[in-house]
Residue, then its C-alpha position, 0 to 999 in steps of 0.5 A: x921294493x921294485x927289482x931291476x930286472x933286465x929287459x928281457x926279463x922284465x918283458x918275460x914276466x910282463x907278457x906272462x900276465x897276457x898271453x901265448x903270444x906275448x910270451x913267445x915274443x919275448x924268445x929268439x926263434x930257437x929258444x929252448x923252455x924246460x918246465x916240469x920234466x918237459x922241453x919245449x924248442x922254438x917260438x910255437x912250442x913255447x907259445x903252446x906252452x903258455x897257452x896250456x898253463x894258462x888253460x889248466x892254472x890261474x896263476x900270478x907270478x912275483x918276481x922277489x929276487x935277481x941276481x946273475x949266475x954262470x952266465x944266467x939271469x936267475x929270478x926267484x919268483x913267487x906263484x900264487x894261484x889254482x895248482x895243487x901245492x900254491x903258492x910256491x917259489x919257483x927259480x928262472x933260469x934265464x940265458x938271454x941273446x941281446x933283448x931276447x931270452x935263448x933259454x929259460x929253465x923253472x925249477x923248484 
């Protein structure tokens, strides 16, 4: 079953299979990241953000749900790969400003 992601979304997920970069490209300027306790504000931090998770794990995500929720795109996703506790299913949390995401939130 293939999901009908939003563009945005779609790229997210996309570039996650790449790199800091790629991923930094699919925010606005100002994008806000929240993932395990940490904040990350703008396109450099969320670019090092990647780079650090992607040094540390290997790691691939299925996105297997989507659905929209009180102005958020939410995606549950599936990770599988070499971190303690894997596979795991994590939500994103998605706000997006036209083919760019403003904010994204993981959680458990």
């Amino acid at each position: 079953m293939t999901l009908d992601l939003p563009g945005p979304v779609a790229a997210y997920f996309a570039a996650d299979q790449e790199d800091g970069e790629a991923v930094a490209h699919c925010f606005t300027e100002a994008a806000v990241v929240k993932d395990e306790g940490r904040t990350y504000r703008g396109r450099a931090a969320i670019r090092q953000w990647k780079e650090d998770a992607s040094t540390r794990y290997q790691y691939t995500s299925e996105p297997v749900a989507c659905e929209p929720r009180d102005g958020a795109v939410v995606v549950n996703s599936r990770l599988t790969g070499t971190f303690p506790g894997s596979p795991v299913n994590l939500r994103f949390f998605f706000v997006l400003e036209g083919d760019a995401i403003t904010s994204l939130e993981i959680m458990p």
